[in-house]
N, C-alpha and C positions, 0 to 999 in steps of 0.2 A: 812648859806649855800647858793650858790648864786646857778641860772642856769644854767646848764646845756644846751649847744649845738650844734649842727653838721652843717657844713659848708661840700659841694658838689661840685665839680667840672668835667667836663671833657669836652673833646673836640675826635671829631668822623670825618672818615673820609672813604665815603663806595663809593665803584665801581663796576658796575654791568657786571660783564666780560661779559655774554649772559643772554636772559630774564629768565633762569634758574638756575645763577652761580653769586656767590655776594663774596666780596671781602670785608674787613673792620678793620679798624686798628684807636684804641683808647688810649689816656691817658684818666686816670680814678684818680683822688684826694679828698682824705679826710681829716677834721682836727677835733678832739674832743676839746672842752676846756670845763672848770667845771666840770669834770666829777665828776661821785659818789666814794670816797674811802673810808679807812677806817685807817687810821693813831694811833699807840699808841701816844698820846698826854702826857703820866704820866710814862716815863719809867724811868728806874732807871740808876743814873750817876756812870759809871765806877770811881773807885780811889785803887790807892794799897789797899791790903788785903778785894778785893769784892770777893764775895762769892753769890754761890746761896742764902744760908740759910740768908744774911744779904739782901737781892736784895728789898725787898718791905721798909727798912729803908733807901734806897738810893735813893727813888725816890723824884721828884720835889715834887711832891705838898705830903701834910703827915697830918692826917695820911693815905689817901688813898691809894687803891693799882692800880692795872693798869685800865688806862679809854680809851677807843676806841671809838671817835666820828666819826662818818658819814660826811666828807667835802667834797666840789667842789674842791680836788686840782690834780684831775686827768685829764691828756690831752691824745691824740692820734693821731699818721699821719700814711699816707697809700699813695703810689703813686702804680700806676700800668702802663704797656703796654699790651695793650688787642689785639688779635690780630683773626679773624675771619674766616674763610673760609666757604662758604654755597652753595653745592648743592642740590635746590629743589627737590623731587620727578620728578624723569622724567625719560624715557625707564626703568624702572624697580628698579632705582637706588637712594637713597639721601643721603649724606652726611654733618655731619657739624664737623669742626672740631676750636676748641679753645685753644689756647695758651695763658700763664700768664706770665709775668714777675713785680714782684711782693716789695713793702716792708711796713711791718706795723712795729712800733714801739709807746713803751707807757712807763707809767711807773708801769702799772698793768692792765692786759688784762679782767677784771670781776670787777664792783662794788658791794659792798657791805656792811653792816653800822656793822661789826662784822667779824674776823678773819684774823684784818690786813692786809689787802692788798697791804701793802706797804712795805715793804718788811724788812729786821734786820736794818735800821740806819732810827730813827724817827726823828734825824736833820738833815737830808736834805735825799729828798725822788728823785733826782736826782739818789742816788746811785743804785735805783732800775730800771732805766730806761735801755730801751735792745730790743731786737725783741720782737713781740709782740707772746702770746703763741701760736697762731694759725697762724702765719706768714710760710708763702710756696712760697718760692723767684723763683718756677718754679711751672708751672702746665700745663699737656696738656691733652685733653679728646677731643677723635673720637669715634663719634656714628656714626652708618648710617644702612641703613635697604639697601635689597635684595630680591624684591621681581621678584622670577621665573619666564616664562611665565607659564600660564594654559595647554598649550596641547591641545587645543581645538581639532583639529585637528588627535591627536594619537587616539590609540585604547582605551578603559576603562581601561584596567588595568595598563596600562601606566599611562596614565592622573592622573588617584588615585594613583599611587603610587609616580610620580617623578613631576608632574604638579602643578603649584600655590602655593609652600612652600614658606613663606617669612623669611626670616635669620635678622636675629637683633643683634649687637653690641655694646661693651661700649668697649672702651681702655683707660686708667687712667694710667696717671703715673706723680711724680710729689716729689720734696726735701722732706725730710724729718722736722718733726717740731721741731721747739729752745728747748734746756733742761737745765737745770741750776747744775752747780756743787755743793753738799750742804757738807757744814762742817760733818754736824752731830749732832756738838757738839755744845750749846751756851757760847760760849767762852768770846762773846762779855758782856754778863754779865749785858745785861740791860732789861732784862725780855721781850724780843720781839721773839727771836728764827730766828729761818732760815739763822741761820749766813751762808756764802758762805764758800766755800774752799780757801786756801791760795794755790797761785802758784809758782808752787817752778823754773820754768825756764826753765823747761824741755816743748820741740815739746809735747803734745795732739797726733799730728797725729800718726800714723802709715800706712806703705807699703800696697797700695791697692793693691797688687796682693796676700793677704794672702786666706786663703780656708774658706768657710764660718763659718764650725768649729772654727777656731783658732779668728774669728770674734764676730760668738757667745758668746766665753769664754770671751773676751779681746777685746771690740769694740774699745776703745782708749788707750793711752799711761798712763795708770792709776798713773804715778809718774812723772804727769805734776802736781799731786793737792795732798794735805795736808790738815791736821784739823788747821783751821784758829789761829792766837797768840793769845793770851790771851788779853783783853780789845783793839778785833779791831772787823770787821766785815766779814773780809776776804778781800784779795787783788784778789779773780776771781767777778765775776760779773752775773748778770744775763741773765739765753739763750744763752751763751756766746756758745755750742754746739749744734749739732743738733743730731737727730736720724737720723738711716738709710731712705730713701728715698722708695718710690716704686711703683709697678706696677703691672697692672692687668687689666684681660678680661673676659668681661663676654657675654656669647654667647646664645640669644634664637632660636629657630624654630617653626613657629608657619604654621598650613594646615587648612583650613577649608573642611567640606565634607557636600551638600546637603541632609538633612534630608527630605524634604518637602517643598514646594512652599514657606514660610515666616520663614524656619526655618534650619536654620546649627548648625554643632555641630564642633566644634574648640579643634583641637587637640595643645598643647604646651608643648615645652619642653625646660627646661632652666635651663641654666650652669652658676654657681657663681664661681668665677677664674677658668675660664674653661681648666688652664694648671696647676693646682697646684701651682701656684708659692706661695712660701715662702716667707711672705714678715714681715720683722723682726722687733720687738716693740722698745723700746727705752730701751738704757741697764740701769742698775742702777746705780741711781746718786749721792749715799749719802760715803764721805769717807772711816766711820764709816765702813759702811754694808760691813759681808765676801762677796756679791756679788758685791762687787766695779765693775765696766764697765760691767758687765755681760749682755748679754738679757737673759731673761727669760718668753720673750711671743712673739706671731705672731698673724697674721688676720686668717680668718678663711678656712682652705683646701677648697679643690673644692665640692661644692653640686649642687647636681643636682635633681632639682622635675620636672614633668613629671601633665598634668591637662587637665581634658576635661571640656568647654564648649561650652552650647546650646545658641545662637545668634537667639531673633524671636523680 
């Protein structure tokens, strides 16, 4: 097993609009070579009349059955465009706000010396190469705080009630992540599993102005994919789709109120998707399954906790 290592790159390039306002725009690259996988090395050779029940007498080496070595034969690339906006705290206000354009590719996004990692064709692990599983081709996130003035100047119960509240933000939104179409079935026949789906030629897509119902039920063209032929691995490929994409805000309020000379007590309250949004999981991916294209999960509704503390 040779080493493993990461190779960095990037190049930056920042403007200071005013001494409170910055400006910044990045490429950002990476390249893995060696990586940790996990390859069947001893799978079994398709030939007319293979069968599961015959799959461990098919194999290369005999009598052994299947063997999974730990090798450097994993690589990774990543470019990005990073893109910045920053205003510092000043008259009450800061903002920052970051933009991604994005692309990771590999041929298996996790090492590891056990459960294959390389995907259903162990002579040549090319075929498992694709987006990488955590790859998000967009991303934008604006935070920024509000803080009030105090009221120094009102009456008390002004000041206590509407004076010095600071407002806190997160907004997040961003592509959905790569999903792989899976046979189901191991059709391929050489004791690895995760065979893909075969594509029969039909558009995946479907009409984005459908109702989010009829999305739910049926997120793609489910008779774009089939259970892969017999002694192949599938003609789709990996991540080849993505899930839904999404978005969301989360919103706190936080007051402090004089207790004593060294000592406040800090009222907060804070909203997790502070608009409900439904933001929808990745449907199912496997032929086989009655939930073909289905979703059948989301992130989590809006919550809201509410906390006092004492600052001395």
């Amino acid at each position: 097993m040779g080493t493993g290592y990461m190779q960095n790159w990037n190049f930056v390039i920042e403007h200071q609009l005013r001494p409170d306002m910055l400006l910044r725009g990045a490429y950002v690259g990476s390249k893995g070579t060696h990586l940790l996988n996990s390859p069947e090395v001893n799978p079994a050779i398709y030939s007319p009349g293979a069968t599961v029940a015959n799959q461990n007498a098919r194999r290369i080496y005999q009598p052994i059955g299947p063997i999974e070595l730990g090798e450097s034969v994993g690589w990774s690339k990543y470019h990005a465009a990073q893109f910045t906006f920053q205003q510092r705290f000043s008259r009450g206000v800061t903002v920052l706000a970051n933009y991604t354009v994005s692309k990771s590719s590999d041929i298996s996004s996790y090492g590891s010396v056990e459960g294959n990692t390389l995907g259903p064709n162990p002579f040549n692990y090319d075929d498992n190469r694709g987006r990488s599983d955590f790859d998000i081709p967009q991303r934008l996130v604006v935070s920024g705080i509000w803080q009030l003035p105090a009221l120094k100047n009102r009456g008390l119960l002004t000041r206590s009630i509407l004076g010095g509240w600071q407002s806190n933000y997160i907004f997040t939104a961003q592509s959905g992540v790569p999903m792989t179409i899976f046979s189901g079935v191991d059709n391929a026949l050489m004791g690895v599993g995760g065979n893909f789906a075969d594509l029969t030629g039909v558009d995946w897509r479907l009409p984005d102005d459908r109702s989010k119902s009829e999305r739910i039920l049926r997120n793609f063209n489910t008779a774009a994919f089939t259970v892969n032929t017999v002694g192949t691995i599938g003609t789709g490929r990996r991540n080849q789709l993505r899930a839904p994409g999404l978005w969301n805000i989360d919103y706190s309020a936080f007051k402090e109120f004089g207790i004593w000379e060294r000592a406040r007590l800090q009222f907060r309250a804070e909203l997790f998707n502070l608009l409900n949004h439904p933001n929808l999981g990745a449907p199912n991916g496997t032929v086989t399954s009655p939930l073909f294209g289905q979703i059948t999960s989301a992130t989590s509704p809006r919550i809201v906790q509410f906390g006092l503390k004492v600052i001395f």
